[in-house]
C-alpha positions in Angstrom: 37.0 49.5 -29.5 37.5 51.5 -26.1 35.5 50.5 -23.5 33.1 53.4 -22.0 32.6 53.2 -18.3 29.7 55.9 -17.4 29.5 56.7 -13.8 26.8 58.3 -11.8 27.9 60.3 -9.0 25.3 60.8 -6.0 25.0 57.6 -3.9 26.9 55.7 -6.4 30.7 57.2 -7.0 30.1 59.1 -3.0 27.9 57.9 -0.1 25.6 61.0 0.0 23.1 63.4 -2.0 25.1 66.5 -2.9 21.9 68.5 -3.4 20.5 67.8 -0.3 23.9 68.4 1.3 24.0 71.8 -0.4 20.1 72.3 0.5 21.3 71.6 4.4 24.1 73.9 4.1 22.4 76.5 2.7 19.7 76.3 5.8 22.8 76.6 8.3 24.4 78.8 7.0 22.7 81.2 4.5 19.1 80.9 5.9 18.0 84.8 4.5 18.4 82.5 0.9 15.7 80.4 1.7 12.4 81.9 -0.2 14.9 82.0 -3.4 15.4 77.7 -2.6 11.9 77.6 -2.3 10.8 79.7 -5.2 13.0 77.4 -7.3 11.4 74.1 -6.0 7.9 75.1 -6.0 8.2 76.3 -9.8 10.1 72.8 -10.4 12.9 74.5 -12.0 16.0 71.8 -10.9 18.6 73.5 -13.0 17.7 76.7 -11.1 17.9 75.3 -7.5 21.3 73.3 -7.9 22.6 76.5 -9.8 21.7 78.7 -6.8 22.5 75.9 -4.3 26.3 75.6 -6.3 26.6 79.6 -5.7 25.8 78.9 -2.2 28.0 76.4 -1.2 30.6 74.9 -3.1 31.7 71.7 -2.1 35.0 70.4 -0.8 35.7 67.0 -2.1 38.5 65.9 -0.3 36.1 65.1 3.0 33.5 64.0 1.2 32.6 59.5 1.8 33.8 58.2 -1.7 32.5 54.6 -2.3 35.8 53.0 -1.9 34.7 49.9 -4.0 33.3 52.2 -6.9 37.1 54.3 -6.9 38.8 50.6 -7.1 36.8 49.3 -9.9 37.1 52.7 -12.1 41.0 52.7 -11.2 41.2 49.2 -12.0 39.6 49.6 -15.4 41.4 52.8 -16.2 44.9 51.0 -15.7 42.8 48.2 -18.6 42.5 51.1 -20.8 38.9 52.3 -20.4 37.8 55.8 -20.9 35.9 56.9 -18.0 32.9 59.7 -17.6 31.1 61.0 -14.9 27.5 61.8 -15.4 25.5 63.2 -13.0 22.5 65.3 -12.2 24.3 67.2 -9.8 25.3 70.7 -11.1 28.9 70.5 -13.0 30.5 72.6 -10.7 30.3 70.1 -8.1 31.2 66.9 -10.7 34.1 69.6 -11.6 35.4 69.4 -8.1 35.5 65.5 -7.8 37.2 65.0 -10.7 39.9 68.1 -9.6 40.2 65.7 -6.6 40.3 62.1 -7.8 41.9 63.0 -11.3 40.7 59.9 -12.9 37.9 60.7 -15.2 38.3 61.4 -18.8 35.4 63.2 -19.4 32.8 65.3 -17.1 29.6 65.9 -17.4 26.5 67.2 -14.8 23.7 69.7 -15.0 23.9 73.2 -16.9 22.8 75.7 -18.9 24.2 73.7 -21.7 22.9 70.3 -20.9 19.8 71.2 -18.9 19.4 68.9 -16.0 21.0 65.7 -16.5 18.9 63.1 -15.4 17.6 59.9 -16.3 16.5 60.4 -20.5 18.8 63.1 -20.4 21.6 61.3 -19.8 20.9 58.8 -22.6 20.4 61.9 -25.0 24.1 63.4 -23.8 25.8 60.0 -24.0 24.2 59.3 -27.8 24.7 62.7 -29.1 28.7 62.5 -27.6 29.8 58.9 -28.1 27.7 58.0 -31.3 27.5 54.1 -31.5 29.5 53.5 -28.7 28.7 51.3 -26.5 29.4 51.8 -22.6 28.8 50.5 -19.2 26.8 52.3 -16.4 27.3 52.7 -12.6 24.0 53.8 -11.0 22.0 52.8 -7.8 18.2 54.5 -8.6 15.0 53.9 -10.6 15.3 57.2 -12.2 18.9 55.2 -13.9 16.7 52.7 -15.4 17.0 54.4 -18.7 20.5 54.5 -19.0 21.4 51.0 -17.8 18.4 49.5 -20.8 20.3 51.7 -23.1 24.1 50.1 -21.7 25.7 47.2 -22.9 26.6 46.3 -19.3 24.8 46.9 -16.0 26.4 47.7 -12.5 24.5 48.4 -9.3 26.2 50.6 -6.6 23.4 51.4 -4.6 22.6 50.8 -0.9 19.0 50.3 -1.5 17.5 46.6 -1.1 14.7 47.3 -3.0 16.0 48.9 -6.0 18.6 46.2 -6.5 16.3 43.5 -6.3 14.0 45.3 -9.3 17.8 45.8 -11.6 18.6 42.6 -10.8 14.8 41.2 -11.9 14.7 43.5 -14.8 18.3 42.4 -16.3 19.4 39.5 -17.2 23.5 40.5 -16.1 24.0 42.4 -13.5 27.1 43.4 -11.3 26.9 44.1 -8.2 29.5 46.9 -6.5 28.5 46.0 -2.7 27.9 49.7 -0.9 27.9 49.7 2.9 24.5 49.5 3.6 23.6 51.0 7.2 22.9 48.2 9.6 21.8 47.9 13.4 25.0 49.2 14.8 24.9 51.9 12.5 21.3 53.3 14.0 22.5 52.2 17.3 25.2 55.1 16.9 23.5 57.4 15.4 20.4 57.4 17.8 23.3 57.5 20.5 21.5 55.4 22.8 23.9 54.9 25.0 22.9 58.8 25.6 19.8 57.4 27.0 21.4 56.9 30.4 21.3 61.3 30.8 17.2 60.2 30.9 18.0 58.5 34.0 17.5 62.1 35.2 13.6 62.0 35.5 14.0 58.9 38.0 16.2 61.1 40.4 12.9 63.0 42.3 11.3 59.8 43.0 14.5 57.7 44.1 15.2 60.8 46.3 11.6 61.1 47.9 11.8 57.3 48.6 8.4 57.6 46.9 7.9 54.2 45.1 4.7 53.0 43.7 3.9 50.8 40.3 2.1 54.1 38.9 4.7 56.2 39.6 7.5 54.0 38.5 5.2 53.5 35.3 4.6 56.9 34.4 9.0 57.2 35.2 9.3 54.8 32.1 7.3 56.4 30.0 8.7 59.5 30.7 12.3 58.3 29.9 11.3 56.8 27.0 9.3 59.9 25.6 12.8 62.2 26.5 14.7 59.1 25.0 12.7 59.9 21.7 12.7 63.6 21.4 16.7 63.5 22.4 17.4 60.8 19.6 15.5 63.0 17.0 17.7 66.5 18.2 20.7 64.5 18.2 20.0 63.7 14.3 19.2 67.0 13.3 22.6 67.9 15.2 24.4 65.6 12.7 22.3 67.1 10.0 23.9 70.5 10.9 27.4 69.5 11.5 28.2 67.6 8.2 31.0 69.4 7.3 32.4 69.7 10.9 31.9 66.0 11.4 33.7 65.1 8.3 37.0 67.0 9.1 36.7 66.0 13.2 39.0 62.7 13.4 36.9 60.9 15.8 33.2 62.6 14.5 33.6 61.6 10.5 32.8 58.2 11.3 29.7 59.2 12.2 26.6 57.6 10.0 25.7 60.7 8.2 28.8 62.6 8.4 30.0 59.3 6.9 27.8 58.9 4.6 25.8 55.2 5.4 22.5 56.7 6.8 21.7 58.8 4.2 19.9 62.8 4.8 16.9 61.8 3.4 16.4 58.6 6.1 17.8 60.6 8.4 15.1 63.4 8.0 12.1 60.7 8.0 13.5 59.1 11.2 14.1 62.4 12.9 10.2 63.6 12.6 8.9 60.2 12.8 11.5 59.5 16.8 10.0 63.4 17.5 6.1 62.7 16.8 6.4 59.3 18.7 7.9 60.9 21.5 5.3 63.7 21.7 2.8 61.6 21.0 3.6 59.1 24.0 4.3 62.0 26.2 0.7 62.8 26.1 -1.3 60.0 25.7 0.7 58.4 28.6 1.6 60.9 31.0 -0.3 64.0 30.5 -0.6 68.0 29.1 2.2 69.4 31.6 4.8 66.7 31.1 4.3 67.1 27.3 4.5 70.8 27.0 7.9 70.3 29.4 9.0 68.3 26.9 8.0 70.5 23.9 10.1 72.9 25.8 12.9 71.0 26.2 12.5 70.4 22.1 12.7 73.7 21.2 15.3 74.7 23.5 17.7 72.0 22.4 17.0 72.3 18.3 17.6 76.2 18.7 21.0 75.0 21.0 21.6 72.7 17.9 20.8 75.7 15.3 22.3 78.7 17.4 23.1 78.3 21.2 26.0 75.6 21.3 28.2 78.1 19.0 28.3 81.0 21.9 31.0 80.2 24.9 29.3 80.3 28.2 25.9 80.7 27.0 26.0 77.0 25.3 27.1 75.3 29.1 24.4 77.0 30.9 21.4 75.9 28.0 23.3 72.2 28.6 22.6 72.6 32.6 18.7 73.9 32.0 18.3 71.4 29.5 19.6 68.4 32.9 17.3 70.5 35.1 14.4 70.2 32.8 14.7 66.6 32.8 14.7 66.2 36.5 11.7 68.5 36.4 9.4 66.2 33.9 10.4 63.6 36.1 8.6 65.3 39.0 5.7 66.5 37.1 5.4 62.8 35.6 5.6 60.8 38.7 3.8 63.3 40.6 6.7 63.9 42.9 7.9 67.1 44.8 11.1 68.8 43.2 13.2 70.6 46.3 15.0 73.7 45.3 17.7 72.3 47.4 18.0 69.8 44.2 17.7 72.1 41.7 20.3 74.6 43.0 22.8 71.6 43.5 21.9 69.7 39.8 22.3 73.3 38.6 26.1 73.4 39.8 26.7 69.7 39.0 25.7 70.1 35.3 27.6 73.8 34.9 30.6 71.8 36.3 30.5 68.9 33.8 29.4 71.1 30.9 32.7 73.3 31.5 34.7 70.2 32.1 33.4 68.7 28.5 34.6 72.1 26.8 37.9 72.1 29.4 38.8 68.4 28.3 38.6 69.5 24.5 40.6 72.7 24.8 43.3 70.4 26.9 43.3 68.1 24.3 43.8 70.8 21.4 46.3 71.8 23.4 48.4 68.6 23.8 48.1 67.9 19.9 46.5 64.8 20.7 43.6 65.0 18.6 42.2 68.3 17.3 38.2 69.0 18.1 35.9 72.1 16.7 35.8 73.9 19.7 37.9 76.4 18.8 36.3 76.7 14.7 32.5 76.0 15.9 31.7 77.0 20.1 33.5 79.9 20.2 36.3 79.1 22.7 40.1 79.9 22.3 43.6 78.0 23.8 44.2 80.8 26.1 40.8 80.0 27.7 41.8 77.2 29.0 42.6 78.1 32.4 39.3 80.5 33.6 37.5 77.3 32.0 39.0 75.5 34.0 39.0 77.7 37.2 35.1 78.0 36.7 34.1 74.7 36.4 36.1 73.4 39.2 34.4 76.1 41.2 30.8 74.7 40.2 32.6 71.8 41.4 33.0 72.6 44.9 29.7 74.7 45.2 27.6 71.4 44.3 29.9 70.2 47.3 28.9 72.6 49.3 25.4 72.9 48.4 25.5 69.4 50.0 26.5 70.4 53.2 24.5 73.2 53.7 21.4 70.8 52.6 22.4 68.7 55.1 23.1 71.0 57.9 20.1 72.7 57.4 17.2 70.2 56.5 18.3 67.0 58.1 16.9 66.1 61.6 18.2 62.8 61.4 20.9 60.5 60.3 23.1 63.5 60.2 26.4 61.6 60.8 25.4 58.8 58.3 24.7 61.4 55.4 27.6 63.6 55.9 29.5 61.2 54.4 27.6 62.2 51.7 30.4 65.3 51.2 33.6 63.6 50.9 32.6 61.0 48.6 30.3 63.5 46.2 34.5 65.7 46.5 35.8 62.7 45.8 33.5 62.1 42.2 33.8 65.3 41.2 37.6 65.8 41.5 38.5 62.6 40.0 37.2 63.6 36.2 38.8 66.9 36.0 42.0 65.4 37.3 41.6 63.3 34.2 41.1 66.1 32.0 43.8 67.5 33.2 45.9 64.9 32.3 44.0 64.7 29.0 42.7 61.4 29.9 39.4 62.5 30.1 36.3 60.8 27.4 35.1 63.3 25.4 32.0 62.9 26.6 31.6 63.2 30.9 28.7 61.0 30.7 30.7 58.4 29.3 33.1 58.6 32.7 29.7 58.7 34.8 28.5 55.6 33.8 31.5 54.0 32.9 34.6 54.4 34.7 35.2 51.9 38.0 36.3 55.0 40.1 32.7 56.7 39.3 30.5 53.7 39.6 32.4 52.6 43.2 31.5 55.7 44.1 28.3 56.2 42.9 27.4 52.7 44.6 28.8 53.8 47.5 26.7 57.3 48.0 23.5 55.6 47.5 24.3 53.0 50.0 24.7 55.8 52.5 21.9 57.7 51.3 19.4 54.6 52.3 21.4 53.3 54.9 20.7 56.9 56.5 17.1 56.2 56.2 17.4 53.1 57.7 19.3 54.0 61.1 18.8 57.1 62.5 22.1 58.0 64.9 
């Protein structure tokens, strides 16, 4: 007799929840749908939620992350003769459009008018009333496929959860594992993007500037960082939550956890309000009411630049530079320390600089053939753009320069000669990237350069030697 191979499809057959995908989507992109998405949930009517979420936003399957170990067992079998079927839950639309991609199944079957929602009992019911007698083996990786695998002659786990495999695996006597990449430390590492945490380096910068040291102050800096370490963690998973599509046809960005599918949306939505309710939380038990409604600023500001802001050109540099500034700003409030407009003015110019540099280096890239990024699909910026982007971050460039001098000129009593060498070598950093990115040598990220490249730490080392050298000798 034929062998039946039955095949679920969400987290077993592809590394993600196409429901909650489509759910995501549909927030993004059609967000006047929402009471309708709502309406269906709270009258519990599934078949009515993925049929309007299907309408909404139909899947393309050649980006989405296939379990590459699942694909080689079922293409292995079928080459042995086995009849293959997909069975899923998700609406049959979708399950239509993986099997127009892979080609590989013989029959298809997922949630409709005709079958109702096709879950758990449901699927027994299909597969009895379909292949009478027949006996088959099932792919799954959930409790709610419990029913199916006691009904299958042979059961195969494909799931990435610990705890639901070690319940089959108790509950059958046979059971074969498909490994599934299961997300580890350097997955959350990455998707956290700690490494980001250096930006929060920011809220130090009023203290180390006022020479203002005390074990108070440099406590209440730490706490701070962390806090802004938190909140920035959470908005950079809801960023990922928004761009799943982008991501997955970026070449660099689709190895990222969501986009590639090992941290899946539902984690991802528990660790992004459990990183932003720590963070809030810390802000103002630790530090106090005006650091924490900074930083509930600085929250909204950057999820409505993740929802809206980072799509319009122009406007989405200048929210990047206020969203720099406000961290410099907490970190006065936090350690009690005196923000000069001088610094603000001159930070204001840095960031603008580096922001138009980021959006410069992709557009040069694009350019070049190199790699391809979204600017040009998702922030709004075009080829022939290039050069005033360019021109205007360069100019930023030289104004933070000379914002420099004129601070110096104008405020500084003492060790004059010592701190003008403040200019040349401050020239000197900011030249050097946008040579690179000229060149398209640049990171994609500035920050990575900052705290990186040799050039930028030599010099880095070497402006705050003369900064506290000038407060040592006075000439």
């Amino acid at each position: 007799m034929t062998k039946l191979i039955v095949v679920d499809l969400d987290e077993s057959l592809i590394e993600c929840d196409l429901l909650l995908e489509g759910l995501n989507k549909v927030i993004r992109s059609n967000p006047d749908k929402l009471p309708q998405l709502v309406r269906a949930l709270l009258t519990g009517s599934k078949l009515e939620l993925k049929t309007l979420a299907v309408k909404l936003c139909p899947i393309y399957a050649t980006s989405l992350p296939f379990n590459s170990a699942v694909i080689d067992y079922l293409v292995a079998s079928k080459a042995n003769g086995s009849v293959l079927i997909l069975l899923t839950a998700s609406h049959e639309d979708w399950a239509h459009a993986i099997e127009d991609h892979l080609k590989i199944f013989d029959h298809v079957f997922g949630t409709s008018v005709e079958h109702g929602n096709l879950k758990s009992k449901a699927k027994v019911k299909l597969l009895e009333e379909t292949f009478p007698g027949q006996e088959f083996t099932y792919i799954g990786d959930s409790i709610s496929d419990v029913p199916v695998w006691d009904s299958a002659k042979e059961v195969i786990f494909a799931g990435k959860s610990s705890r639901t495999r070690r319940f089959v695996e108790r509950r059958y006597s046979e059971v074969k594992i498909i490994e599934s990449r299961r997300p580890g430390p350097a997955d959350w590492f990455n998707q956290l993007r700690i490494r980001q945490w250096t930006k929060n380096l920011l809220v130090f910068l009023p203290m180390i500037l006022a020479l203002s040291f005390s074990q108070e102050r440099i406590v209440s800096g730490l706490v701070a960082f962390l806090a802004f370490g938190f909140i920035a963690s959470s908005s950079y998973i809801l960023n990922d939550l928004l761009d799943i599509q982008a991501d997955r046809q970026h070449p660099d960005k689709r190895s990222r956890p969501i986009a590639s599918g090992s941290i899946s949306i539902r984690s991802a939505l528990v660790w992004m309000v459990v990183l932003a309710a720590v963070g809030l939380v810390l802000s103002f038990t630790a530090v106090g009411v005006p650091f924490l409604l900074l930083l509930m600023v600085y929250s909204v500001l950057n999820s409505t630049y993740s929802l809206v802001l980072k799509r319009l050109e122009l406007i989405d540099v200048v929210v990047l530079s206020v969203l720099y500034l406000l961290r410099i700003v907490a970190g006065g409030v936090a350690t009690a320390t005196l923000v000069s407009h001088w610094l603000m003015v001159f930070a204001f110019f840095v960031f603008l600089s580096l922001g138009l540099l980021k959006r410069y280096g992709e557009l040069i890239l694009n350019q070049t053939q190199v790699t391809h990024t979204d600017i040009e699909n998702s922030r709004g910026y075009q080829l022939k753009d290039t050069p005033l982007i360019g021109g205007l971050g360069i100019a930023f460039g030289v104004l933070s320069s000379g914002m420099l001098a004129i601070y110096i000129d104008q405020t500084i009593q003492s060790s004059g000669v010592i701190l003008w060498l403040l200019v040349p070598l401050w020239s000197l950093w900011i030249m050097k990237p946008w040579l690179l990115a000229h060149r398209g040598l640049l990171a994609s990220d500035p920050v990575e350069y900052a705290v990186r490249n040799p050039f930028s730490l030599s010099i880095m080392l070497f402006l705050a030697a003369v900064f506290y050298s000038a407060n040592i000798f006075s000439i």
